[in-house]
C-alpha positions in Angstrom: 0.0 0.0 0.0 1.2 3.6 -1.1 1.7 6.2 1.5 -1.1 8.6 0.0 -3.3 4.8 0.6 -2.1 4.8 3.9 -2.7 8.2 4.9 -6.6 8.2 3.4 -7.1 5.1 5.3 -6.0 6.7 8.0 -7.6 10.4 7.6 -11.5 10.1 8.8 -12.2 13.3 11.0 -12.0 16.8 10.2 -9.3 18.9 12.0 -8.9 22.1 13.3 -6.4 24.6 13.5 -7.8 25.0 16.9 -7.1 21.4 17.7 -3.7 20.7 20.1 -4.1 17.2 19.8 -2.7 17.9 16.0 -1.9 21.5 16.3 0.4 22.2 19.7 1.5 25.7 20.6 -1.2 27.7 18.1 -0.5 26.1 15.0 1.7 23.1 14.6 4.1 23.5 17.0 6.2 25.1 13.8 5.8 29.1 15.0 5.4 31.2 18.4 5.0 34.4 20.1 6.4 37.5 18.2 6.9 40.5 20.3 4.2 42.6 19.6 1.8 39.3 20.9 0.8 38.1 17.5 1.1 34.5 17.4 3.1 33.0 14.0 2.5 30.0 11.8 3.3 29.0 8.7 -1.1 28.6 8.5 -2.0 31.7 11.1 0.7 34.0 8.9 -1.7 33.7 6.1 -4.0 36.1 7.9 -1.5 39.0 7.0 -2.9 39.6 3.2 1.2 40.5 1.9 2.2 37.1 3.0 -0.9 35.6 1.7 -0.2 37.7 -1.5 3.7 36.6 -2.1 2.4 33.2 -1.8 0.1 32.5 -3.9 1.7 35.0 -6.5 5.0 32.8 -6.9 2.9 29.2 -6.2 0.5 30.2 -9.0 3.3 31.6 -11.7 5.5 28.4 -11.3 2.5 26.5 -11.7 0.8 27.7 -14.7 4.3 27.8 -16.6 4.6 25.5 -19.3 6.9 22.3 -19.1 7.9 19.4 -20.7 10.4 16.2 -20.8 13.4 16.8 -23.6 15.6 14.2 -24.8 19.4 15.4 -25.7 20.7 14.8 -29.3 24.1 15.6 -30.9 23.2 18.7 -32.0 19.8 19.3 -30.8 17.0 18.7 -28.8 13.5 16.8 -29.2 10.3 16.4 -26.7 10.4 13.2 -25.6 6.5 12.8 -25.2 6.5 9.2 -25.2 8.9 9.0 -21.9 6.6 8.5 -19.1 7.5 11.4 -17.1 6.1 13.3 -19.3 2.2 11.5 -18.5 3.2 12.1 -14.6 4.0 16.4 -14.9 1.0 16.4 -17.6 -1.5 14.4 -14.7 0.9 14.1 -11.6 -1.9 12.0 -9.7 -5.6 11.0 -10.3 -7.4 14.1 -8.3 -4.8 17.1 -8.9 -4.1 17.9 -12.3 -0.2 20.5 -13.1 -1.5 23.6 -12.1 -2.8 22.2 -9.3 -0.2 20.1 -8.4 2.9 22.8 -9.2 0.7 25.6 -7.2 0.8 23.4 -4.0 3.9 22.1 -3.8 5.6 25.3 -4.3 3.2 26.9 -1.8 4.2 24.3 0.7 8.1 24.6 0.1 7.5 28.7 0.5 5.6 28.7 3.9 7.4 25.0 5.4 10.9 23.0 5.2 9.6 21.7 1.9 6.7 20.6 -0.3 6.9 17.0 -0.4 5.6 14.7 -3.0 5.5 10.6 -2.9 6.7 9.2 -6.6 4.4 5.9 -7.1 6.4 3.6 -10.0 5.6 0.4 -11.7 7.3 -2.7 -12.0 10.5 -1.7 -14.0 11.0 1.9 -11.6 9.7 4.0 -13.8 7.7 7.3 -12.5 3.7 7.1 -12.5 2.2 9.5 -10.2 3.6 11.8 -7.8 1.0 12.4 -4.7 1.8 15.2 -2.4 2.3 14.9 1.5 1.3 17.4 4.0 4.6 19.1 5.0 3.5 19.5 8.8 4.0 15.8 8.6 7.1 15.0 7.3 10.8 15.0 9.0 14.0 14.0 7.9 15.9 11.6 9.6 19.4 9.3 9.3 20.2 6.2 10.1 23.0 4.7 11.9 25.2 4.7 9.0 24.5 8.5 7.8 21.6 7.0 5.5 18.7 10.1 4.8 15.0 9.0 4.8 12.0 10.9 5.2 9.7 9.9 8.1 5.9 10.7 7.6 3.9 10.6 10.9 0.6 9.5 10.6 -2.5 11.6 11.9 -3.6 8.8 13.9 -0.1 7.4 15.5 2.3 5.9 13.6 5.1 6.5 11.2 5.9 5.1 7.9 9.8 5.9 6.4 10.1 6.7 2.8 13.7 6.5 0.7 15.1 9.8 -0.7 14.9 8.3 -4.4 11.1 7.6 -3.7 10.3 11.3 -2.2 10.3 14.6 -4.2 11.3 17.3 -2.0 11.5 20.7 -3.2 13.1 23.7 -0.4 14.1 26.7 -0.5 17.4 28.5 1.6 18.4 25.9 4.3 21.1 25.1 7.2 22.1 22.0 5.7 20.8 22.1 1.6 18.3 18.9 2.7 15.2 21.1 4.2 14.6 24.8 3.8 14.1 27.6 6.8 10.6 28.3 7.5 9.6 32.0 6.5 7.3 32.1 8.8 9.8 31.4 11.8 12.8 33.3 10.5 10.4 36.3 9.7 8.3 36.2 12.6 8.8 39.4 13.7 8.5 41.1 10.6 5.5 39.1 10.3 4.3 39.8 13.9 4.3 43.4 13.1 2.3 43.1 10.0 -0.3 41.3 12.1 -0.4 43.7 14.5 -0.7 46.9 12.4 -3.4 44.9 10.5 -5.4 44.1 13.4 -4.7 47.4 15.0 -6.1 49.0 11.8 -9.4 47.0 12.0 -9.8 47.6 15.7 -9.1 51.4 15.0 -12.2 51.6 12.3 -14.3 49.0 14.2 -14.2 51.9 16.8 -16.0 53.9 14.5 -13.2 55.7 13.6 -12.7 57.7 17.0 -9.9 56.1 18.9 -11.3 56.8 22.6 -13.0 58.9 24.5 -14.2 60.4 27.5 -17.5 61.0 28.7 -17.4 63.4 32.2 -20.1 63.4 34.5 -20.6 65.9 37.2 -22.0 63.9 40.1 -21.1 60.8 41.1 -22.1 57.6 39.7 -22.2 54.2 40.7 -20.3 51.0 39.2 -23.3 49.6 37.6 -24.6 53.1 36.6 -21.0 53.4 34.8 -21.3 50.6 33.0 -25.0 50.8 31.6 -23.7 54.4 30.3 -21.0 53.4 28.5 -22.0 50.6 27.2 -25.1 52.5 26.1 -22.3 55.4 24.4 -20.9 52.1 22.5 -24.1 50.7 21.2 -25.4 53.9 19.5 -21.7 54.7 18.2 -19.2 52.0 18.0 -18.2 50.3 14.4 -17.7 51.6 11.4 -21.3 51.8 10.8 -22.2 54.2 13.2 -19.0 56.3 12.9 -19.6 60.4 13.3 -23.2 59.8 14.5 -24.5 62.5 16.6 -23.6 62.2 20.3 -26.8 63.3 22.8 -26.1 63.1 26.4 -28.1 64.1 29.2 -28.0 65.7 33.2 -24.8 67.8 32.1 -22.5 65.3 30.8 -19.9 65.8 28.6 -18.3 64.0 26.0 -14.6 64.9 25.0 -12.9 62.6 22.6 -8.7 61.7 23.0 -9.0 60.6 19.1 -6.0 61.0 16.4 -5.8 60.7 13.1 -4.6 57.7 11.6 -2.2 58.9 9.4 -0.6 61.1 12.4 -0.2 58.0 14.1 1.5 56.5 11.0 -0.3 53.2 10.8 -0.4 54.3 6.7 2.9 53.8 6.6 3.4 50.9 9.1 1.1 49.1 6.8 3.2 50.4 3.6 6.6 49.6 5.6 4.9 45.9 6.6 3.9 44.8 3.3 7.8 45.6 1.9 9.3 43.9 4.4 7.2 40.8 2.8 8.6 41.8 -0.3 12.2 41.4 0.3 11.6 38.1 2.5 10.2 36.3 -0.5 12.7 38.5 -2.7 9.7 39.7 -4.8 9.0 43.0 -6.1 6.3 45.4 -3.9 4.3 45.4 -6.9 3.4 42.3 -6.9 1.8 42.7 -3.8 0.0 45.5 -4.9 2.2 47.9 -3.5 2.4 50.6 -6.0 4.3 53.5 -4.3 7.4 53.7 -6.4 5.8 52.0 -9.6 5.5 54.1 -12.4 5.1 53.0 -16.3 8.5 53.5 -17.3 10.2 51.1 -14.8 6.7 48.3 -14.3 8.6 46.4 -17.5 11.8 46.4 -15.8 9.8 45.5 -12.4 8.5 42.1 -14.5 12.1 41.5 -15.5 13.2 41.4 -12.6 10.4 39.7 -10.7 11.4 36.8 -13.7 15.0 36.3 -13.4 15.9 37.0 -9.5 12.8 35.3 -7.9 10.8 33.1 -10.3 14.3 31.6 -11.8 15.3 30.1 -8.7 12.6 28.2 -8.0 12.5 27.1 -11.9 16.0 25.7 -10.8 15.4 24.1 -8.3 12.0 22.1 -9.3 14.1 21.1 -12.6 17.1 19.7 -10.4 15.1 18.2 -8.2 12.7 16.5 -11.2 16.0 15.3 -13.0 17.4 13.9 -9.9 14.6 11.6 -9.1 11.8 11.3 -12.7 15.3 10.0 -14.3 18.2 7.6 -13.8 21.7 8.6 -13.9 22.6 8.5 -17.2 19.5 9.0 -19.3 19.8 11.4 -22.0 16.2 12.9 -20.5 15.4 16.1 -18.7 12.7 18.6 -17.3 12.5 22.0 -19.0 10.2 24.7 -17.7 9.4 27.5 -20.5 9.7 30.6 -18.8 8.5 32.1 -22.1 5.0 31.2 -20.6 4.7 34.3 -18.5 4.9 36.7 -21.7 1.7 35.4 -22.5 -0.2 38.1 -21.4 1.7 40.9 -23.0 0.6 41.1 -27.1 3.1 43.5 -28.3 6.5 41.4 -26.1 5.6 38.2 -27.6 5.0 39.6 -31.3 8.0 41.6 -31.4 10.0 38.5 -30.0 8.3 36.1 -32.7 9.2 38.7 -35.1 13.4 38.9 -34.4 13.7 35.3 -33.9 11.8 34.4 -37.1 13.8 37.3 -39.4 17.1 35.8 -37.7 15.9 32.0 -38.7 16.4 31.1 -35.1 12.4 30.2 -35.5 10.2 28.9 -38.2 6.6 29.9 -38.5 5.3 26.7 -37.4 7.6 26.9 -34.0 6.1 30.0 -33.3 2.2 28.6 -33.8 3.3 25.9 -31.5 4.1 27.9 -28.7 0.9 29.9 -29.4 -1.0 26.6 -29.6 -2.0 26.9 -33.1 -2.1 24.4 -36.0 0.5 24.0 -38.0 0.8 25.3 -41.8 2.2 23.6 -44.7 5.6 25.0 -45.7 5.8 26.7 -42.1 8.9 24.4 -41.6 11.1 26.7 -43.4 13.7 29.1 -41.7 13.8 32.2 -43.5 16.9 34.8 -42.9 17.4 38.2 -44.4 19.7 38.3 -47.7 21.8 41.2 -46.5 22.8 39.3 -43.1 25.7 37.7 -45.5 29.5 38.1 -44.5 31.0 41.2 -45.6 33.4 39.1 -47.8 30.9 37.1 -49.0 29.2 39.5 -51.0 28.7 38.9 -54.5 30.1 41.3 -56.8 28.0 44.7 -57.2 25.8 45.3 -59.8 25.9 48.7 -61.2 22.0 49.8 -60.5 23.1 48.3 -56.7 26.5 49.9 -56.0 25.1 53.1 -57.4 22.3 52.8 -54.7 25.1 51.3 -51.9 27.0 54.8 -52.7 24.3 57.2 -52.4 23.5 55.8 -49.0 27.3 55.1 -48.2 27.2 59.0 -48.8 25.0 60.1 -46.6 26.4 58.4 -44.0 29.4 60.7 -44.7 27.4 63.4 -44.8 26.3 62.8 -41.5 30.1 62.0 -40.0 31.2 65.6 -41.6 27.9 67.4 -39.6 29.2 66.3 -36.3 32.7 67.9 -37.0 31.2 71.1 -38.6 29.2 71.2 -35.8 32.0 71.0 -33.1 33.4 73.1 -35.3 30.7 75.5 -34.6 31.0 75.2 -31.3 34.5 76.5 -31.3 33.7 79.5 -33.1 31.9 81.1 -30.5 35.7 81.8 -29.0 36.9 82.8 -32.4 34.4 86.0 -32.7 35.9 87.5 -29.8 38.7 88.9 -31.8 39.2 90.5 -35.4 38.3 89.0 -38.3 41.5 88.1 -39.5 42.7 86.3 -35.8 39.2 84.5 -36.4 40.3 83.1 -39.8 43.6 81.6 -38.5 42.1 80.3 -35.0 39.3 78.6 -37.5 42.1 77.2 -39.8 44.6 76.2 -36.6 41.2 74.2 -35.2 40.3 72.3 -38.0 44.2 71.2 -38.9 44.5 70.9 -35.0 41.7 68.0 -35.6 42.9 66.4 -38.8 43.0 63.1 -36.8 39.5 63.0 -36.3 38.8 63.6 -39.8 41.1 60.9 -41.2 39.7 58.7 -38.5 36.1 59.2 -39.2 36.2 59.5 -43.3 38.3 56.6 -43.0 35.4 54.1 -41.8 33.6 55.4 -44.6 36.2 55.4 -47.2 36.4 51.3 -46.0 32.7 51.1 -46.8 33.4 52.5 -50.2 35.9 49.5 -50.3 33.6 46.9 -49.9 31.6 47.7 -53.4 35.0 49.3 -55.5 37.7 47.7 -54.2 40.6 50.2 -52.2 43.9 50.1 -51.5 44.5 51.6 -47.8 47.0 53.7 -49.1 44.2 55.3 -51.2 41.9 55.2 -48.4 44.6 57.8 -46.3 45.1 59.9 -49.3 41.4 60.4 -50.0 40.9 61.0 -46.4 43.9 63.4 -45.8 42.6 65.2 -49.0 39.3 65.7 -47.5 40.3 66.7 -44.2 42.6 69.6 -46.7 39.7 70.6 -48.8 37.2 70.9 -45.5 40.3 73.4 -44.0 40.2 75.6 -47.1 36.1 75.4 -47.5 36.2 77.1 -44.5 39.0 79.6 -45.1 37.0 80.8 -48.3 33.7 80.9 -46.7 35.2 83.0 -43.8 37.1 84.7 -46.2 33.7 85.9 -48.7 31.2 85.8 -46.6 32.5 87.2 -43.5 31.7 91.1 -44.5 27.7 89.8 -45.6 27.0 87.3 -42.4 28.0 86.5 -38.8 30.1 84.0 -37.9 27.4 81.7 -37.0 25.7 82.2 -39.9 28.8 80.7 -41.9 29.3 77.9 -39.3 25.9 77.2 -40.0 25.9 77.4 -43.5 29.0 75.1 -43.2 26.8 72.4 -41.5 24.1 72.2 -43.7 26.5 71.7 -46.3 27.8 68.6 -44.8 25.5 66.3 -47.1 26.8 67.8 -50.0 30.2 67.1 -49.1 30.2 63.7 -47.7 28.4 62.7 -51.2 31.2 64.3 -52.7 34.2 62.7 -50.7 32.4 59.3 -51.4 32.3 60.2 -55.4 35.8 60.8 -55.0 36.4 57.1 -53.5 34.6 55.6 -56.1 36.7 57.7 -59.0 40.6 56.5 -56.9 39.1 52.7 -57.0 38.6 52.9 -60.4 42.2 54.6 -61.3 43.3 51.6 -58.9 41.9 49.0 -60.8 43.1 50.6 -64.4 39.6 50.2 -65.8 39.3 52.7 -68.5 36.0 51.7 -69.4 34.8 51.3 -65.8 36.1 54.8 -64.9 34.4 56.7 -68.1 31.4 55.4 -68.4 29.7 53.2 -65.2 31.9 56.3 -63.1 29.6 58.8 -64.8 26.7 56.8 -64.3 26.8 56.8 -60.3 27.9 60.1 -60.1 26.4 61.8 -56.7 27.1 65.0 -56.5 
């Protein structure tokens, strides 16, 4: 007989929390007292709705992620959905089904040592079911000879010892790495104070409101007339219901109210301050548990990302190690994969723009990507597609004249673009240059442009070696061509300064100089393209096809 036979047979009676004959010490004997008197248990903490929140938000992601069983190949993977793990993670026993199953087992590894799980085989040791044990009931022990087993304690006396390869145990942070700390206990003050501020909150409105009071009487009264008036005061005005009613009182009594505002008393932000502390016990961001303070719509993506990869992926780990370890022998070429890519699901414009770049980089073909959105396959969707110009750069067939005349003009305006950033810290400069005469402005505007000649060559010469890729350029071209340009830009500038200078302002010329940066890169390029074909000793090349991609 299984375990999970066992324990039904044994299971007859409803329990109660309540109950010490199962629950000692409030709860299982697995919590206590914090100091501000709130009583903590992995069960009683679930009172506090941030620690009922990080629960059931981490439990419920890892459970409705995708998963599956792969098989390893030379060079790639393939589902393996014959293996019969896979039949146990798609129905894991006859009354739970994955989401079910995943959602409870992580739950019970969040609040306890562990969520444990009983794997049922058949006769040759393969996996059939996995039926989950209530974690208050399970302990690890060791034999004699160092041996681990886990010992499962029976609700009505008894204990029946299971083998590690026959128990799925899945913990978080731990002493030892065989069970995982309790939150609950490690965090029990945090989790005290959240308690406390919670209840004090509900006692505060359940007051109507109005912390307390005094009601002052002029004669004397005695004990029993004290009591009926007071509790008289409380029926006509305590609870939320009956807050800011009107107060009558009679024989010249006087009512004068010791309330304070909530938020002077800061139980806003004891509230606020409780719910983060949950937050970075479960390592989960606040706005997951609805704590939207410092969330805003530029950094929520960002939030997600994070949420994924530091919380989410650990736990992903750890059920896949702890799957592989036991679902499989040593040695089998099978594993447990969780898609992550699952959580994406609710975000159109992510998943569309990720199908998108993996299918225009052939890392996906169509039909991958309607299998992951559970769609039927196409005919011919089996194809990987890539885009043409994704080709080596010396790969590149030879250029057409129609396409390197199209390559040039765009090669050109990158140039263009390279020149308008140094007009314009050219520009720049020239504010220092108008503080003198015209003549001192000249030779400070010539001594700055030669003074930068290496940034010309430098720049021009990346686009000279574009040049090179469609007419073929010796580098000893490429320096002259850039050396001339940097030359003919000095002596651009001279003349304009020179002509213009009695009709404009400086920084009309500067600016003038800068708009003519597209002009000029298109002209340096031309120039590239003419050296190439002096290079290459084509006559024919350099008078007629030369002519025909002219570009400036």
């Amino acid at each position: 007989m299984s375990i999970i036979a066992t324990l039904r047979a044994a299971i007859s009676e409803t329990v109660s929390l309540t109950d010490s004959k199962w629950f000692p010490s409030h709860g299982l004997g697995l919590g206590g007292q914090s100091t501000s008197g709130e009583w903590i248990t992995p069960k009683l903490a679930m009172v506090f709705s941030a620690y009922f929140a990080a629960m059931r938000n981490i439990s419920e992601d890892i459970g409705k992620m995708p998963r599956g069983v792969y098989q390893r190949g030379k060079d790639r993977r393939e589902e393996a959905f014959d293996n019969p793990a896979q039949a146990v993670l798609d129905s894991p026993n006859e009354y739970a089904g994955p989401m079910a199953f995943f959602e409870t087992e992580t739950s019970h590894a969040l609040g306890y040592h562990g969520g444990y799980s009983e794997i049922l085989r058949d006769g040759r040791g393969r996996p059939v079911a996995l039926n989950p044990i209530d974690p208050e009931s399970v302990t690890t022990q060791r034999t004699e000879t160092g041996a681990l087993y886990y010992r499962v304690h029976m609700r009505r006396g008894g204990t029946l010892d299971i083998p590690p390869d026959d128990m799925l145990h899945i913990h978080g942070l731990g002493y030892d790495a065989i069970t995982g700390f309790i939150i609950s206990a490690v965090a029990r003050e945090s989790l005290g104070f959240g308690v406390a501020a919670q209840r004090y909150s509900s006692a505060f409105f359940g007051n109507g409101a109005v912390a307390t009071g005094v009601i002052e009487y002029p004669g004397a009264l005695t004990p029993e007339a004290r009591a009926n008036l007071r509790d008289s005061f409380e029926a006509s005005h305590k609870g939320a219901g009956r807050a800011h009613g009107t107060v009558v009182l009679s024989e010249g009594a006087q009512f004068k109210p010791t309330s304070f505002d909530s938020q002077k008393a800061m139980l806003i932000d004891a509230l606020n301050w409780a719910v983060e502390d949950v937050a970075r016990w479960f390592r989960i961001p606040p706005h997951k548990l609805q704590q939207l303070l410092r969330a805003t719509f530029t950094n929520i993506e960002h939030q997600n990302i994070e949420y994924v990869v530091d919380c989410l992926s650990s736990w992903v780990t750890r059920w896949e190690g702890e799957l592989n370890r036991k679902l499989f022998a040593r040695g089998e070429p099978y594993y447990v994969k969780f898609n992550m890519n699952g959580l994406l699901r609710g975000d159109l414009a992510a998943r569309a723009a990720f199908y998108h770049t993996m299918l225009q980089d052939g890392v996906l073909n169509r039909n991958e990507v309607r299998t992951f959105e559970d769609w039927n396959p196409v005919p011919g969707g089996e194809v990987y597609n890539m885009q043409l110009n994704m080709a080596p750069a010396n790969e590149l067939p030879p250029p057409k004249a129609a396409q390197s005349g199209a390559s040039a003009l765009a090669i050109g305006k990158m140039a263009g673009a390279v020149l308008g950033r140094l007009y314009a810290r050219e520009a720049k400069a020239s504010t220092k240059w108008g503080r003198n005469s015209h003549d001192s402005a000249i030779a400070q505007a010539v001594e700055f442009v030669e003074a930068h000649a290496r940034d010309y060559e430098s720049e021009l010469g990346h686009i000279a070696e574009a040049v090179a890729i469609i007419h073929p350029l010796s580098p000893s071209a490429i320096h002259a061509e850039c050396a001339n340009a940097h030359e003919a830009s000095r002596e651009a500038l001279r003349d304009m300064m020179l002509k213009d200078g009695q009709y404009f302002t400086l920084a009309d010329i500067m600016q003038r100089r800068i708009d003519a940066a597209e002009m000029d890169g298109l002209a340096f390029v031309n120039r590239c393209i003419k050296r190439a074909a002096m290079e290459a000793d084509d006559v024919e090349f350099q008078t007629a096809e030369c002519r025909k991609e002219r570009i400036c």
